[in-house]
N, C-alpha and C positions, 0 to 999 in steps of 0.2 A: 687524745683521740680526736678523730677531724670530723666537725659535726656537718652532717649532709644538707643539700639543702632544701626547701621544703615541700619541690616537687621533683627531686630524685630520688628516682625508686631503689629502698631496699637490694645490696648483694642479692642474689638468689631468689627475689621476686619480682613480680612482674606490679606494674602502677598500678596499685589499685585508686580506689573512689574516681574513675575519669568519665566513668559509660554510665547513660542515663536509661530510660525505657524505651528514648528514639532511638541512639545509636545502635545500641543493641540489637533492637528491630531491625535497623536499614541493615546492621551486617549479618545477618542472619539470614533475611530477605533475600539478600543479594548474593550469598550462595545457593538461593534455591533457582536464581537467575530467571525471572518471570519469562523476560522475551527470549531465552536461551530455551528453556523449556519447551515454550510454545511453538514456537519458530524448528530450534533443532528436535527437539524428544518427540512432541506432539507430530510434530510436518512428517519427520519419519517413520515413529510408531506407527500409525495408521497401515501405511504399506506395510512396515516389517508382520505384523501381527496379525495382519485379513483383518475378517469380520467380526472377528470379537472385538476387535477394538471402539467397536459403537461401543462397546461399554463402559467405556472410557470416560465418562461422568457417573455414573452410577458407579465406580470402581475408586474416585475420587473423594466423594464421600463417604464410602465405607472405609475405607483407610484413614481418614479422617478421623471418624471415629474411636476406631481403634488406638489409631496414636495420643488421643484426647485424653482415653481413659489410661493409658499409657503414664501421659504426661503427668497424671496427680500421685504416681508413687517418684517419677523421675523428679518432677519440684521437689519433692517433698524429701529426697535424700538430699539434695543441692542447700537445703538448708542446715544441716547436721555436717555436710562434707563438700566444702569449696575449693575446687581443685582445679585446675587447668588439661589436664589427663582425668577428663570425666569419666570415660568407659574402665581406663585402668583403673582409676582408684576406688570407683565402685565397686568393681568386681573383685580386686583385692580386699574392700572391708566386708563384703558380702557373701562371697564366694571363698575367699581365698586368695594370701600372696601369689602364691605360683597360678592359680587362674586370673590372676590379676593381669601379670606378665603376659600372659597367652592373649589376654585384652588389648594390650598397649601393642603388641608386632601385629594385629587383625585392623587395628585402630591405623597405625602407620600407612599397612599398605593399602587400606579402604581409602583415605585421603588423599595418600599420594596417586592413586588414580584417580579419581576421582578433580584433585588440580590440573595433572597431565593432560587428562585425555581434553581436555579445554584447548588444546593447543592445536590439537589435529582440524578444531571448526572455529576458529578465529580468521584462518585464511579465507574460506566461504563466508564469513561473515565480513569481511573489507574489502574481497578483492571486485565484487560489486561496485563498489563506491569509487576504487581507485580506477574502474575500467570506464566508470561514466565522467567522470571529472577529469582522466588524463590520457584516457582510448588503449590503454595496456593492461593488463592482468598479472598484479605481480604474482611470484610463486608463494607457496602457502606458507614456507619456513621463513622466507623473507618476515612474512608479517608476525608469523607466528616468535620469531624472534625480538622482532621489535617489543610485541606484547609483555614477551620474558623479561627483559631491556628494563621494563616499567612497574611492574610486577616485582622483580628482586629489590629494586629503588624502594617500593612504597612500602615495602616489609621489613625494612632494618628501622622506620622509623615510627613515631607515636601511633597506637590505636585511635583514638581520638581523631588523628588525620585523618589514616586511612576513613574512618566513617564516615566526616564529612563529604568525602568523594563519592562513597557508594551512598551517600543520602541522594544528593544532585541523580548520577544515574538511575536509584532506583526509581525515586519518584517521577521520572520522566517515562520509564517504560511502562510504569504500572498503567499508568495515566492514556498513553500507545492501546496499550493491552485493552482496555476497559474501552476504551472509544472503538477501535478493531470490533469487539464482539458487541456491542449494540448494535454497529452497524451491519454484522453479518447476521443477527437473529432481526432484524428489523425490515432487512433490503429483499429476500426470499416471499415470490408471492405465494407461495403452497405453506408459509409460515413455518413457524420453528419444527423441527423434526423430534416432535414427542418420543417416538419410539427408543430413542438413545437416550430415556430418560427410564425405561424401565428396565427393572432387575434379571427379568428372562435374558437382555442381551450379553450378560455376565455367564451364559449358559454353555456355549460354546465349547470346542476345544482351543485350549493356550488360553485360558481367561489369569491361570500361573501367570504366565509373560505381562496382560496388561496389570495385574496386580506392582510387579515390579514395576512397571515402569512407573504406576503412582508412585511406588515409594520412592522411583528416583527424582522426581518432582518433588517429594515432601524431604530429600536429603537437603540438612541445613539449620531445619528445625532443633536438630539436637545439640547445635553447639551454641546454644544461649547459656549452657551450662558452665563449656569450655572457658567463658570472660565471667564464672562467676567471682575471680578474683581481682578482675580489674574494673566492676560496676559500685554505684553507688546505691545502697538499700541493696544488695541481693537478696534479702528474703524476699522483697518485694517484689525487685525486678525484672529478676529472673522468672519466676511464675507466669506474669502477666505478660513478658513478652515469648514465653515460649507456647501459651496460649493462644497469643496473636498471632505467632506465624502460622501457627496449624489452621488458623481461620483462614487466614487471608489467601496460603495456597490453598486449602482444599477448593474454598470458593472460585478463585480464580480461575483456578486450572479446568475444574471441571466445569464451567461456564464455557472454556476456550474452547474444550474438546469438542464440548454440547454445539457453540456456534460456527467450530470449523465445519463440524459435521453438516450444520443447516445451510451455510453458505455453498460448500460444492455440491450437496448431498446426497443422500446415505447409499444410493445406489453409483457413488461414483467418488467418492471420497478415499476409498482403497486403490483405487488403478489412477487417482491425480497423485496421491502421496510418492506411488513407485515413480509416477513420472519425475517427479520436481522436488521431492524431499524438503530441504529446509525454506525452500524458495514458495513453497505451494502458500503458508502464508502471508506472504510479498503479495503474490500472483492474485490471491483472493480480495486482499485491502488493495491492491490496483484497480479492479474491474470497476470496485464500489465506491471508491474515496478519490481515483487518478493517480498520477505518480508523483505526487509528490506526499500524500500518504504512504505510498511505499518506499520508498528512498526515505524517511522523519524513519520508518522501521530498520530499514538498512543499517541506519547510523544506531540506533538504540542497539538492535541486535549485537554489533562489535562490542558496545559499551556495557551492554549485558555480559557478554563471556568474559570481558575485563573485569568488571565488579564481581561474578564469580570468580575467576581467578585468583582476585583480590583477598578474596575473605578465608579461601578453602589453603590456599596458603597461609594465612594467618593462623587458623586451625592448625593445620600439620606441625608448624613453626612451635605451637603451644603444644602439643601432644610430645615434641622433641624435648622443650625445654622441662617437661613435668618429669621427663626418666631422666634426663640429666642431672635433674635439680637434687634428686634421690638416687643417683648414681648405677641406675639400673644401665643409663646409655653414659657413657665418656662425660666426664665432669663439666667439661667446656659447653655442652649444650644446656646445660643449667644457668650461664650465667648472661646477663643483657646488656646490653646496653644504654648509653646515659640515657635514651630515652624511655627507658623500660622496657623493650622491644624483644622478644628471644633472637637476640643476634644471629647466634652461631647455625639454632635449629634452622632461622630463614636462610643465614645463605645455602647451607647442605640443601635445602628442601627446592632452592634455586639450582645447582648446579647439577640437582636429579632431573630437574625439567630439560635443564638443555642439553643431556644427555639422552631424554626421551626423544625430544625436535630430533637429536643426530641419527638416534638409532631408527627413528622411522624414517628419516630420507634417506640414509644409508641403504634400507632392506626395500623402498620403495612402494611401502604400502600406502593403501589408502587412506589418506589423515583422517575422514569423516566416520566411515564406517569401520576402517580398520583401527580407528585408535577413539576418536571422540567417542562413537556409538558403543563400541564394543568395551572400551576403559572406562566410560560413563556406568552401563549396564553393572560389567564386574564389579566398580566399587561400591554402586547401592547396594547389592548382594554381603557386600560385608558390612554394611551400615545396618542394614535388617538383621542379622547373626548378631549384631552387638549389640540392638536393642531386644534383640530377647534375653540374652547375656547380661544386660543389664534391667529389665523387668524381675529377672531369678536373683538378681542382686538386690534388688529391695527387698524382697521377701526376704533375703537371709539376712540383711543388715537389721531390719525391723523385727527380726520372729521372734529375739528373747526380750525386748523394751522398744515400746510405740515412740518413744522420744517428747509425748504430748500429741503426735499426730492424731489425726480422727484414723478409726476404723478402714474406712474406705482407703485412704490416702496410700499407708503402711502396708493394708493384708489383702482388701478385696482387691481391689484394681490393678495392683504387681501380678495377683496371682490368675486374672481373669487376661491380662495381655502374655504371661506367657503360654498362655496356652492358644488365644488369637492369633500372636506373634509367630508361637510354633508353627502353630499350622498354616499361616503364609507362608512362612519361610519353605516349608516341606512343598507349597505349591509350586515358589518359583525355583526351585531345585528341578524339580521335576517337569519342568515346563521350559527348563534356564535354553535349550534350543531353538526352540523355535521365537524366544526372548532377542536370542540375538543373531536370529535371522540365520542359523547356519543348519546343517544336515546334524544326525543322531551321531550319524561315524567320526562328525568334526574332533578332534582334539579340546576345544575352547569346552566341548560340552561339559563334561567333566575334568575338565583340567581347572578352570576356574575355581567351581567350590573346594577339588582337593587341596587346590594351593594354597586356601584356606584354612584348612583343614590342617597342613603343613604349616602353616603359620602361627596356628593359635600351638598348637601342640608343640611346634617348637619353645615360644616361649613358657608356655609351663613348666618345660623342663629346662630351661636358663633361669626359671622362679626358684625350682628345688637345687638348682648348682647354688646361686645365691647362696640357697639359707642353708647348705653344705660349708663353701668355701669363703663366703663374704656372709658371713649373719650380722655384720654394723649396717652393710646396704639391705640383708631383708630384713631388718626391724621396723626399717623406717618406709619399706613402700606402702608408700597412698598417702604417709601423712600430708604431703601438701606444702606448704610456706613454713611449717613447721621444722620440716625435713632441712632446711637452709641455714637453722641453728648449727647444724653439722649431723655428723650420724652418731646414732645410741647406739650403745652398747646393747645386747639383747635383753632384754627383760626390763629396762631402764629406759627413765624419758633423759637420761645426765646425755648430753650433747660431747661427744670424742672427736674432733676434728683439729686438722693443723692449719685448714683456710681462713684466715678473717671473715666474719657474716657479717653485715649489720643487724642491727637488734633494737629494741624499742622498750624501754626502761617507762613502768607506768608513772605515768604524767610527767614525763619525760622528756628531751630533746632526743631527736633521732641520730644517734652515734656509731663510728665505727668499732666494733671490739672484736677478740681474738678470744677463741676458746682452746685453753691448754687442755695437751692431752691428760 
């Protein structure tokens, strides 16, 4: 047997012990995209949503909230079950295999939009840059491709890298961000605009729509879970940094909203957004700072949808490699590369991107609003669906043995956010229109969630073909690194595979071996 060396990772798993409580943070952070947010979601939302969007700090905080109390049953499962397919393996040990499955095709395609539509506002975020430095405007696919170009590269190789990268980016934009709003709450002589600080502005119609949009500000937070197999201390890590992001967007965010509102504001903050959309915050750190504070934003902005890009691909990559690995999807997406990487899931997850670039220049839509706005919108939509999906997964993982957990952790808090959880998600269903800016008769209105609908339901019923026609592949979904011993037989942990795993013999060197059937 050829003994590995002793930082190649495991056949069939991914590197663990590499990610600390920073890295984790930065790549977590960095799919919440601070100046992506601010700049695209925020600069837009305001237009897309009218006047309820003054509530748009007071909607930031309550979401907040919510995902806080959230977060103490979702740690507290990540400790009992460390999985790279968070949502699926949850819902498979709590819910059910086959509702498991229906998790993992909700989980895919919330991501894969959610990476994509990044692509459509990469061009408006460079081709600024490229028109001041070389007097041309390139087109949006040009850059948008180069970003892919970079993007596919930085995802076959180490997590570890990729972090150091989104640590540089994020802590520069954060830092943008945070100077930006002093100076918009500080420069205004009528002073800050109180009124977007209180709860009545939440009163509105569409206050459904700004609700989404917080959560799509808060998408990100949830895949501290996703690397609970490649950190070191995950009981630890994980907690504390999933805690941290919930702090640092809510704050953030709804500070931004608070100070965009006071810098143009509140009687003119809706009819600047329709005007200038992601620019409006350029336009504003212009008037106040000059340009060369807005141009330092220019360059972050790009660097922001790139570090998203970055990370939300590295998710999807992992959500591939967690069905492969248990052979829910094609066996080859289970397995890495020398540097631990989910090879196979990054490149598929690449060559869906460049397929999106093709097919919206092909049909000629709008990158920003047609694809960014509107593929951004739809994937939080499935991100909120699968954390309530995953709040009813606790409660059932926990309901027959607390594991040691306290009370709260286990039963009160799972069961207090699905019913918080529900009922946002029932708002922004019901509001998903005027969410993303279209008419009631559009198509997108209901066609979005049903396609959701179609997706989770399909995979439930590829759960119960499973455990019809393949019962070695449903015995083994959700276990995890486990699952890479090979697959059991039903009712057995005994490992039936003809692929060679690596395996880990106690107090051991780490060896190749082969499990006869």
């Amino acid at each position: 047997m050829r003994r590995l060396r002793p930082d190649e990772p495991l056949a069939g798993a991914l590197a663990g012990g590499r990610l600390g409580v920073g890295p984790v943070a930065f790549f977590v952070l960095a799919a919440a995209a601070p100046l992506t947010v601010v700049a695209g979601v925020l600069g837009t939302s305001f237009g897309v949503t009218g006047a309820v969007s003054l509530g748009l700090p007071v909607a930031f905080a309550l979401v907040g909230v919510v995902l806080t109390v959230f977060a103490t049953g979702y740690v507290a499962m990540s400790r009992h079950l460390p999985h790279a397919g968070a949502f699926y393996a949850y819902a498979g040990h709590g819910l059910g295999r086959p509702l498991g499955v229906g998790a993992a095709w909700v989980s895919l395609v919330s991501y894969n939009l959610l990476q994509t539509a990044l692509y459509g506002v990469v061009g408006a975020a460079v081709g600024p840059l490229v028109q001041d430095a070389a007097g041309v405007t390139p087109p949006w696919w040009a850059v948008a491709l180069a970003a892919w170009a970079l993007v596919a590269a930085l995802g076959v190789l180490r997590i570890d890298l990729n972090t150091t990268v989104l640590a540089v980016l994020l802590v520069a934009e954060v830092v943008l961000v945070v100077v930006y709003d002093v100076v918009w709450l500080a420069g205004p002589g009528h002073g800050p605009a109180w009124s977007m600080l209180s709860p009545g502005a939440l009163r509105a119609p569409g206050a459904g729509g700004v609700l989404a949009i917080c959560v799509l500000g808060f998408v990100g937070f949830e895949s501290t879970v996703v690397l609970a197999e490649e950190v070191v201390r995950p009981r630890v890590t994980i907690p504390r940094t999933t805690y941290l992001a919930i702090g640092v967007i809510g704050v953030l965010y709804g500070v931004s909203a608070w100070a965009m509102g006071t810098a143009a504001g509140t009687d003119r903050i809706v009819e600047a957004s329709r005007e200038q959309g992601p620019d409006l915050v350029f336009a504003l750190a212009r008037a106040r700072l000059g340009d060369g504070a807005a141009t330092a934003g220019h360059v972050l902005f790009a660097t922001s949808v790139v570090a998203a890009m970055i990370s939300f691909h590295a998710t999807t990559a992992r959500y591939a490699f967690a069905l492969g690995r248990e052979r829910v999807l094609p066996a080859v997406f289970g397995r890495t590369s020398r540097s631990g990487s989910p090879r196979a899931g990054s490149v598929a997850q690449s060559l869906l991107g460049l397929g999106v670039i093709v097919l919206v220049l092909a049909c000629g839509w709008d990158p920003v609003l047609g694809l960014f706005y509107v593929g951004g919108v739809s994937g939080a939509l499935g991100v909120l669906f699968l954390l309530v999906v995953a709040a009813a997964s606790v409660v059932g993982f926990f309901a027959r043995d607390r594991r040691g957990e306290p009370w709260w952790h286990c039963r009160l808090a799972p069961a207090l956010s699905v019913a918080t959880l529900g009922a946002m998600l029932a708002l922004v269903v019901g509001n998903f229109a005027g969410l993303l800016g279209v008419p009631e008769s559009s198509p997108l209105r209901w066609g979005v969630p049903i396609a959701y609908l179609v997706a989770g339901t399909t995979g439930c019923g590829y759960g119960l073909v499973l455990r019809v026609l393949r019962p070695q592949v449903y015995a083994v979904i959700g276990r995890g690194a486990k699952a890479a011993l090979g697959t059991a037989a039903p009712g057995t942990d005994r490992p039936r595979n003809r692929s060679p795993y690596a395996t880990l013999e106690p107090n051991g060197p780490l060896t190749e071996a082969r499990w006869e059937r």
